[in-house]
FINU-898446 format. One record per residue (C-alpha): y, x, z. Coordinates in pm, 1 decimal. Layout:
BEGIN
py|px|pz
Y|X|Z .
...
//
This chain:
BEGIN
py|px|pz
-9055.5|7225.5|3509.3 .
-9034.0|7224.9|3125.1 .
-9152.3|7548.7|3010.5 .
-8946.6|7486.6|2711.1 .
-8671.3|7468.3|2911.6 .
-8509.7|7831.5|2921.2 .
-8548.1|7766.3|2548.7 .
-8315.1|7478.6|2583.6 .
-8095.3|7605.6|2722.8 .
-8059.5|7871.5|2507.6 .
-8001.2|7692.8|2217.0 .
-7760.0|7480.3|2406.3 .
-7522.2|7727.4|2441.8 .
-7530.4|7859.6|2022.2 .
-7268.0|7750.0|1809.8 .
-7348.0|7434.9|1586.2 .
-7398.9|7590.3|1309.3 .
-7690.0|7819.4|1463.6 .
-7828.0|7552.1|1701.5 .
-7867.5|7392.2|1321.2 .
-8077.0|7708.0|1173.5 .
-8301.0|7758.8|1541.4 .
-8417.0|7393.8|1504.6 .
-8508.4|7411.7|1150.6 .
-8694.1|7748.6|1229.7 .
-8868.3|7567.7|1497.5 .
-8967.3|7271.7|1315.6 .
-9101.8|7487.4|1047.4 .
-9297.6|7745.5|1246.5 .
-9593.7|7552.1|1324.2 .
-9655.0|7543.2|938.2 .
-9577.4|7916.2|918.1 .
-9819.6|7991.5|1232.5 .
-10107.8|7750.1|1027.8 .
-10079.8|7941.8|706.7 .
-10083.4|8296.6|836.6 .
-10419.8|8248.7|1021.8 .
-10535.8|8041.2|699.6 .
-10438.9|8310.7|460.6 .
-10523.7|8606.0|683.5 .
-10755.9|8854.1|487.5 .
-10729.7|8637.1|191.5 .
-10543.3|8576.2|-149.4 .
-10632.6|8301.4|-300.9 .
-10329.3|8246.0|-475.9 .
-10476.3|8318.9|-891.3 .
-10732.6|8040.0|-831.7 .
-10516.5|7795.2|-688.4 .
-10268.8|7788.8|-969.8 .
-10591.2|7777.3|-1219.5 .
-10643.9|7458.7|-1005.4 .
-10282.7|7321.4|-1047.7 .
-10312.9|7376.3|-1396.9 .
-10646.2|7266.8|-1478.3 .
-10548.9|6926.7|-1290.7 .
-10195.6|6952.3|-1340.0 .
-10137.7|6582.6|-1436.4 .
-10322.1|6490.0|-1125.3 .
-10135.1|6784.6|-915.7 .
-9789.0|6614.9|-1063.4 .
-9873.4|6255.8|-951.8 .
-9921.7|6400.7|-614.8 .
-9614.2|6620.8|-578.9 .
-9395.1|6266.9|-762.2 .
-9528.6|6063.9|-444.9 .
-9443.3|6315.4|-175.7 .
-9125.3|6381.4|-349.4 .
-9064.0|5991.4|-307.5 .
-9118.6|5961.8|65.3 .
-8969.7|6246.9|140.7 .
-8595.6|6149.6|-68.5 .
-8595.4|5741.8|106.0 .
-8539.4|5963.8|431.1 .
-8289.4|6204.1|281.6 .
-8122.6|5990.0|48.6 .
-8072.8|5748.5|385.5 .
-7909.6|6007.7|644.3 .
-7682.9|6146.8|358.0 .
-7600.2|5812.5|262.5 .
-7500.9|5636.5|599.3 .
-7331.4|5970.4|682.6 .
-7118.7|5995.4|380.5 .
-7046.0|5628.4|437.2 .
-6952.4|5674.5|832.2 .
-6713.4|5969.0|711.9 .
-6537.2|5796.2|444.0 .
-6417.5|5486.7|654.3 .
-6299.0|5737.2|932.1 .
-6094.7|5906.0|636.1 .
-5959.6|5602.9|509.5 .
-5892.0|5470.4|872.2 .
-5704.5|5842.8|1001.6 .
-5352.7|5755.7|877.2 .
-5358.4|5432.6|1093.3 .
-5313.6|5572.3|1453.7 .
-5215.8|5222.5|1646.8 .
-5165.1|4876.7|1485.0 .
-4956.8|4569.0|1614.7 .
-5045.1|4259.8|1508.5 .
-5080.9|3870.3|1648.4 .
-5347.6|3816.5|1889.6 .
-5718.0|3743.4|1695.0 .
-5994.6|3922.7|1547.5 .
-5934.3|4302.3|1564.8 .
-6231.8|4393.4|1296.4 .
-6019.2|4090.3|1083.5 .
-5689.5|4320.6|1106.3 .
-5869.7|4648.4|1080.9 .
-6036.8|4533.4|718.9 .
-5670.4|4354.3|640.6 .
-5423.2|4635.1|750.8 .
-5643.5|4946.4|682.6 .
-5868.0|4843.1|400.9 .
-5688.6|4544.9|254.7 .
-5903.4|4299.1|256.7 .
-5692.9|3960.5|182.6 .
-5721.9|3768.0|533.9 .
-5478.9|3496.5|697.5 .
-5344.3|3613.4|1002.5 .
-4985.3|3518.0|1167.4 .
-4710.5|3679.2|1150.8 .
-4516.5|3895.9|1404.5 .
-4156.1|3786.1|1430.2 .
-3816.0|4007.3|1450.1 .
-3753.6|4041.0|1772.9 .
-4116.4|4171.9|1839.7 .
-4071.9|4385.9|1577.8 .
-3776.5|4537.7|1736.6 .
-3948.3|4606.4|2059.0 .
-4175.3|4797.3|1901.7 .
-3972.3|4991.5|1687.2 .
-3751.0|5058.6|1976.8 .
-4010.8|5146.1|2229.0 .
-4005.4|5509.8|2412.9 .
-4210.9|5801.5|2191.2 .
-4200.5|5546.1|1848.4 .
-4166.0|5810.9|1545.2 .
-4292.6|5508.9|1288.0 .
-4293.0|5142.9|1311.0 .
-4392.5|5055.4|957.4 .
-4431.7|4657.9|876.3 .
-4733.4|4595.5|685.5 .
-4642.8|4275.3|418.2 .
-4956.2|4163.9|182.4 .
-5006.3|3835.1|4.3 .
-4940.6|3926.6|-358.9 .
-5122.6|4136.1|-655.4 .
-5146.6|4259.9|-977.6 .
-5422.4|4223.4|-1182.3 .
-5701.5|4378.7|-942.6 .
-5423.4|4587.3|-748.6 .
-5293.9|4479.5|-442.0 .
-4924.8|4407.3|-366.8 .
-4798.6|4543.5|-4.7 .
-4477.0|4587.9|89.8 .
-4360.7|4844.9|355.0 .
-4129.8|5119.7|376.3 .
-4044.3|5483.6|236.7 .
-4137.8|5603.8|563.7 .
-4474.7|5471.2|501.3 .
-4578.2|5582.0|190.4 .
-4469.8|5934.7|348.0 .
-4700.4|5853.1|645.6 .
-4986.0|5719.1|404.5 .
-4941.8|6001.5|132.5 .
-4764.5|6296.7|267.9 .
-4620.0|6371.0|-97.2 .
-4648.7|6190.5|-446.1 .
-4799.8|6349.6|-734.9 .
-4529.6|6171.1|-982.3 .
-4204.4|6026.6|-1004.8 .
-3999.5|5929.7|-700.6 .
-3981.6|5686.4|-397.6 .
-3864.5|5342.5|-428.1 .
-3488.4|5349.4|-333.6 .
-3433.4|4996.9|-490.9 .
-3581.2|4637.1|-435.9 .
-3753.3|4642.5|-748.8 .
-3935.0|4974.3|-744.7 .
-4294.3|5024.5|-639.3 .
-4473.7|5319.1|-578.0 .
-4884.4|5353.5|-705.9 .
-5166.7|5470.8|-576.2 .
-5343.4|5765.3|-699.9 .
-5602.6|5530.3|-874.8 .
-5394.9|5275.7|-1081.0 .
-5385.6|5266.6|-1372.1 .
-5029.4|5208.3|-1433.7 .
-4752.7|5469.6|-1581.7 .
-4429.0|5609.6|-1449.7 .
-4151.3|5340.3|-1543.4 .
-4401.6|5085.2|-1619.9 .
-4305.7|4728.5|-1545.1 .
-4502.9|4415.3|-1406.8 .
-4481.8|4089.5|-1202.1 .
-4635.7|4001.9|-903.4 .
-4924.4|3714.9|-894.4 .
-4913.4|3520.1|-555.2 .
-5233.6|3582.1|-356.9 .
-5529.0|3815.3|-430.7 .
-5829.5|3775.6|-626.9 .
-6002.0|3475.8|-777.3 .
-5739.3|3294.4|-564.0 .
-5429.1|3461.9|-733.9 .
-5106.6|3216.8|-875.1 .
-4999.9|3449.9|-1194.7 .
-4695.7|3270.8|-1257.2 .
-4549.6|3213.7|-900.4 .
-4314.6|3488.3|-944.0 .
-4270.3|3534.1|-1292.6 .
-3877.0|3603.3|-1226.7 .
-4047.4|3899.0|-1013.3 .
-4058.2|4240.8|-1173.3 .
-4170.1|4579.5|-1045.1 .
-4101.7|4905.7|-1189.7 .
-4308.2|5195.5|-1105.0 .
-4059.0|5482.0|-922.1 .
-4374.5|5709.5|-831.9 .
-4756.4|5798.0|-782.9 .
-4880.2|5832.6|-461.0 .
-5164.0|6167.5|-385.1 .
-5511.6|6052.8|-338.0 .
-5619.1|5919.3|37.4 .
-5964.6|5833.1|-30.4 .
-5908.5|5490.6|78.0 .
-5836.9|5138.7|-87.6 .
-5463.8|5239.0|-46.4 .
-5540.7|5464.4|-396.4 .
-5565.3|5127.7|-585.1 .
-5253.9|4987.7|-393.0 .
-4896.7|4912.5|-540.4 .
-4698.4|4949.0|-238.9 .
-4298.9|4778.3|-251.4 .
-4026.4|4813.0|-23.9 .
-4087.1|4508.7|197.8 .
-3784.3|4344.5|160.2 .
-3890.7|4297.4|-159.2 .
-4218.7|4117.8|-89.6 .
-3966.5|3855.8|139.7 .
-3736.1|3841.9|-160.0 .
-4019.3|3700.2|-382.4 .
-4134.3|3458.6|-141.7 .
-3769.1|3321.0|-112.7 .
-3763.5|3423.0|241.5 .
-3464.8|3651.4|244.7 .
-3467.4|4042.1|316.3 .
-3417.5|4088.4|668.6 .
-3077.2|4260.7|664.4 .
-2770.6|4085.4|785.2 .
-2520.3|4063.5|521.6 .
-2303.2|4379.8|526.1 .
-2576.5|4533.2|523.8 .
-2743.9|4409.1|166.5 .
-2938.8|4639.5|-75.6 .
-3088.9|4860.3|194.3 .
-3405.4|4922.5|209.2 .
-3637.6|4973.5|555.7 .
-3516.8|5000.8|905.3 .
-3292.3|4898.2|1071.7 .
-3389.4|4499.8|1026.3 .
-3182.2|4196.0|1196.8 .
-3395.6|4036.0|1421.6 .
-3266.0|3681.3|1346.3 .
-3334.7|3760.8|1015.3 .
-3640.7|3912.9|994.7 .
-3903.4|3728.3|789.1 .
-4213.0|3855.9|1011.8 .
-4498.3|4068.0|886.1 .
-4883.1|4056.0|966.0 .
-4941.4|4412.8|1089.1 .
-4699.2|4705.0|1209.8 .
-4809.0|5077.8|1155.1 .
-4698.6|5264.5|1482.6 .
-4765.7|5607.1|1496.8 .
-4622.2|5858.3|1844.9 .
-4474.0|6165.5|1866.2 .
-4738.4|6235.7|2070.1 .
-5106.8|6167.0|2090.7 .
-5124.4|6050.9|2479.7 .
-4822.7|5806.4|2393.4 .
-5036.8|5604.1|2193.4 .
-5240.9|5477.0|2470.1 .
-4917.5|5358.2|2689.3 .
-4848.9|5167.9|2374.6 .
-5130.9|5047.0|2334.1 .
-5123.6|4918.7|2658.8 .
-4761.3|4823.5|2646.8 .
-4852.6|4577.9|2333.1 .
-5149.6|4417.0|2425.5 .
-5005.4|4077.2|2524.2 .
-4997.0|3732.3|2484.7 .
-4785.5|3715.6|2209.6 .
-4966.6|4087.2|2041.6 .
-5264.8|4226.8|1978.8 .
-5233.8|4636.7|1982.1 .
-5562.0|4814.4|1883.8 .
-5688.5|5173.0|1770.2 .
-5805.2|5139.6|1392.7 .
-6063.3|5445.6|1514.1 .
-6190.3|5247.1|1830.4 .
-6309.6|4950.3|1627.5 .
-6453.4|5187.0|1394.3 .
-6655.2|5322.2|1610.9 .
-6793.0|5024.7|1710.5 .
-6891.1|4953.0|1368.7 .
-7007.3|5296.0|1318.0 .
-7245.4|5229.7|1637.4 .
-7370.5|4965.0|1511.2 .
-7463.1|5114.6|1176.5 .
-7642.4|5377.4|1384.6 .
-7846.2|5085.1|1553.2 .
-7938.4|4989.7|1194.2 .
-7967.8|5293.2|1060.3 .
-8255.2|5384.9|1353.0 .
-8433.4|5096.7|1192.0 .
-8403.9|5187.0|891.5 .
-8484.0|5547.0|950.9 .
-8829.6|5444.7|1168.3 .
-8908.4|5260.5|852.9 .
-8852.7|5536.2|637.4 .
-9069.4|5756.4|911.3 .
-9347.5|5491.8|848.0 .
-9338.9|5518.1|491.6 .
-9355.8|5880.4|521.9 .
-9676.6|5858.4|730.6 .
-9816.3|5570.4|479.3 .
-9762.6|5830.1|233.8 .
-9893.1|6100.3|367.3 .
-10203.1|5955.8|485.2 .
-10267.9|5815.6|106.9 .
-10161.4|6154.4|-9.4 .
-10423.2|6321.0|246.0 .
-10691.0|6055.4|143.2 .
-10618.3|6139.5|-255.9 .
-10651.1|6484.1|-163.3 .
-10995.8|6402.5|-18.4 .
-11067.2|6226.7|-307.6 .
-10936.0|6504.4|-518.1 .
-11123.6|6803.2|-404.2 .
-11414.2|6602.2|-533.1 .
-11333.8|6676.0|-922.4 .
-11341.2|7062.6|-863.9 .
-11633.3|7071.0|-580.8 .
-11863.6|7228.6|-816.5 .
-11647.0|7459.7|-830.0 .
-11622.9|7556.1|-495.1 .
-11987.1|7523.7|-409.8 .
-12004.6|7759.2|-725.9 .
-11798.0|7990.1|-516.5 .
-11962.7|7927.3|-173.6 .
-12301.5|7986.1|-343.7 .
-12184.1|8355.5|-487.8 .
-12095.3|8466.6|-169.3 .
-11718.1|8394.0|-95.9 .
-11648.7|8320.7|248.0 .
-11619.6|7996.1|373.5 .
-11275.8|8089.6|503.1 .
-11166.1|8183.0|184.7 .
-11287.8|7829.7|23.3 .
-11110.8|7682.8|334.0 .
-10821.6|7924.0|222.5 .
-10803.9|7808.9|-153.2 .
-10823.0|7428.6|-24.8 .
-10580.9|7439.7|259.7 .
-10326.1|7630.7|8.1 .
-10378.2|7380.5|-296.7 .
-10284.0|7096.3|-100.8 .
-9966.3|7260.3|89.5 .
-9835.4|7407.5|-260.2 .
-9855.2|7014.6|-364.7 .
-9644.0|6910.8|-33.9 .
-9398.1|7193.5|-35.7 .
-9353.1|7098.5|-385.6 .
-9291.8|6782.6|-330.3 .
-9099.5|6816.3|-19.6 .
-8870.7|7035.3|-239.7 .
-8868.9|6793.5|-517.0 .
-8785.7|6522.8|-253.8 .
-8498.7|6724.0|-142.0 .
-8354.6|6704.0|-525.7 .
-8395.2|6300.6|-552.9 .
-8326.6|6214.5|-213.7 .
-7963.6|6390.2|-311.5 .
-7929.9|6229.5|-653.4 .
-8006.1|5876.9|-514.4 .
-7776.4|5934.2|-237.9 .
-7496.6|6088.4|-468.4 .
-7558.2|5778.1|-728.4 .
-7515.8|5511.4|-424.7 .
-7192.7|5654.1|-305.0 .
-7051.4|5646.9|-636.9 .
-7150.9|5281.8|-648.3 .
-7067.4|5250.9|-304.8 .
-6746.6|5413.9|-361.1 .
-6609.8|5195.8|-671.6 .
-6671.7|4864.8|-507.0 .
-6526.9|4931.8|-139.3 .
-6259.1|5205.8|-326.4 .
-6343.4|5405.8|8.7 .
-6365.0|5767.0|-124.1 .
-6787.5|5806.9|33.4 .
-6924.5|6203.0|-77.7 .
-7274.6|6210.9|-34.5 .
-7391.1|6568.0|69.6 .
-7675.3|6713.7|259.1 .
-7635.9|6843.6|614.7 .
-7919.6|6956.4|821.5 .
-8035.4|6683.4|937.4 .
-8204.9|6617.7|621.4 .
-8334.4|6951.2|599.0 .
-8484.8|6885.2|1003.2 .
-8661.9|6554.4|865.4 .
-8792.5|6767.9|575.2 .
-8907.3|7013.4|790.4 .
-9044.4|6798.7|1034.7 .
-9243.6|6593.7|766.3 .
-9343.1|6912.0|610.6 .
-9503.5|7058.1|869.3 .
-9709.0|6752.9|960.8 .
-9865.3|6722.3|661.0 .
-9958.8|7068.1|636.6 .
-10115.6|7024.4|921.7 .
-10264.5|6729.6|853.7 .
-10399.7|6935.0|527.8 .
-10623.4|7116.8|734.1 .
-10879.2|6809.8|727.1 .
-10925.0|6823.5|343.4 .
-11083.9|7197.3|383.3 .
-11273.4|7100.9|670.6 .
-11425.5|6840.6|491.1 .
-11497.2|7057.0|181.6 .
-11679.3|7321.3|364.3 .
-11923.9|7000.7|590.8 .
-12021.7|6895.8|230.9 .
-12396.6|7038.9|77.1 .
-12357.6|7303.2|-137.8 .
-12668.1|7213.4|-307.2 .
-12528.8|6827.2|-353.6 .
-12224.6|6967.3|-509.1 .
-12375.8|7189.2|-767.3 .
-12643.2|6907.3|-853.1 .
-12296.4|6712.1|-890.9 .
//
């Protein structure tokens, strides 16, 4: 049996948080172990900072490289992390979504992160089915097509916005056709006006519905997702401008959202369904997934993507691990090389009498103040990298991504911290083989 296995077990059973801390300790106690038996007796300390100083130029090249390595790993696990949490963010609001049978990544990127695709559309009568379904608290159409300037166009209902935004941070909800409600990040103001431009993009007609024209009711709070540069409309709306009616039977004109006449119901590419309870959005889930629809969980498919971003980030990480040991092993060879332009110095020592195991001492602790140094350092730009990207990240896909530091950075840094220290133990063996006669002649 595993003698590490009580241990295990042990840890197993700690809170998160402190199974977090016991791992790091671990990692790191090899390194602690190695430099109390190194140091024991002895304080070289004073001599090694006269050597970082004396070769500080050389000392800072070295601590620059480690710091490198070290921040391609950390700047990569914050990075895909931030990334992973943002799309779940952005996806949350969207518990189940209808649509016509296809491509469920296509509707996922259409319906949740509105991405212009060309899907068909779901007519009135399934519409109604769904809306009237058992345990159905929200049956939200989902109409895009149209834009403004770089904002997209969607039309839905009051319900929807509620759904999406909880509260707004300005004005009011649509409660006529030719209201619109923003998202947190356009830049539009309350009671501005605008018309539509048919399509999205490069692709956009700007004067297809010039007799169009919106007037901003109200600012939605901030989601984090692509919905904060949205202009959402009431959906009848969106019909209206596309001459295809507004899916109320006559006696019932100017109102806005739900109830809609079947027979008169211009079809939409994606319904937002959301349960009053969690369970009952499996039955219709199951319920939906038909010939004629296509019912899927925004967080499944998500998941899937977020898999395989975990297969890629594995690669990605075992190349950053191979860096890290490229770097290391040139850093342990310039080391080698390095202990050459004060080994006069330390045969000056040897020959006065010092110990070899203080020599080893002063050697061994020059080199791991240059990789804890860097380590640190690495630390610093693997965060500032990581926290650049995700702004970059975050203004091209409008998906809110935070990059911040968990501790599985701090494990890597561990990890690769106590290796090298380790592996610093051959630069002081190799001092103390050389002649000390040789190196004084030198």
């Amino acid at each position: 049996m595993n003698p590490l296995h009580p241990l295990y077990r042990a840890i197993e059973w700690m809170p998160v948080a402190a199974q977090d801390v016991v791992v790091f300790l671990i990692l790191l106690l090899p390194a602690v172990a190695i430099g109390g038996l190194v140091l024991w007796g002895y304080r070289p300390f004073a001599l090694v900072r006269a050597m970082l100083w004396r070769f500080r130029w050389t000392s800072a090249l070295f601590v620059v490289l480690i710091a490198v390595s070290v921040s391609v790993g950390v700047g990569l696990i914050a990075q895909e992390r931030g990334l992973r949490q943002g799309t779940a963010r952005a996806a949350a609001p969207f518990d189940l979504v209808v649509a016509a049978p296809g491509s469920e990544i296509t509707m996922l990127f259409a319906a949740v992160y509105l991405q212009p695709s060309d899907v068909p559309l779901l007519s009135g009568a399934i519409y109604e089915e769904v809306a009237n379904a058992p345990d159905v608290s929200l049956a939200a159409p989902i109409a895009y097509g149209d834009s403004f300037e770089t904002y997209p166009i969607v039309g839905s209902t009051a319900e929807f916005v509620g759904h999406l935004s909880r509260e707004l941070t300005e004005g009011a909800m649509f409660t006529a056709h030719e209201e619109a409600v923003i998202g947190a990040r356009v830049e539009l103001e309350i009671g501005a006006e605008f018309s539509p431009a048919h399509g999205v993009g490069d692709a956009a007609e700007h004067g297809a519905h010039a007799d169009v024209h919106y007037r901003v009711a109200g600012r939605m709070a901030p989601t984090g997702s692509p919905w904060d540069r949205a202009i959402i409309v009431p959906v009848e709306a969106v019909w209206e401008a596309h001459d295809l009616g507004d899916g109320h039977s006559p006696e019932d004109a100017g109102q806005l959202g739900p109830p809609f006449d079947p027979e008169r119901f211009p079809g939409t590419p994606a319904i937002l369904v959301s349960a009053e309870e969690l369970y009952a959005n499996y039955a219709l889930r199951a319920r939906f997934t038909t010939a004629e629809t296509m019912a899927f969980f925004p967080g499944s498919v998500l998941a899937g993507l977020h898999s395989l971003m975990g297969d890629v980030r594995q690669v990605m990480s075992i190349m950053a691990v191979i860096t890290q040991i490229l770097v290391t092993a040139g850093v342990l060879t310039g080391l080698v090389i390095l202990t050459r332009l004060f080994a006069r110095r330390l045969a000056l020592l040897r020959a006065l009498g010092a110990p070899r195991r203080f020599v080893f001492a002063v050697v061994w602790s020059y080199a791991a103040t240059l990789i804890v140094l860097g380590a640190g350092l690495g630390v610093v730009f693997g965060y500032a990298a990581a926290a650049i990207i995700a702004r970059i990240v975050s203004a091209r896909t409008d998906i809110l991504v935070n990059a911040t530091l968990g501790w599985p950075e701090f494990h890597l840094v561990a990890g690769f911290t106590t290796v090298t220290i380790l592996l610093a133990l051959v630069p002081a063996f190799i001092v103390l083989s050389r002649p000390v006669a040789a190196d004084l002649r030198s």
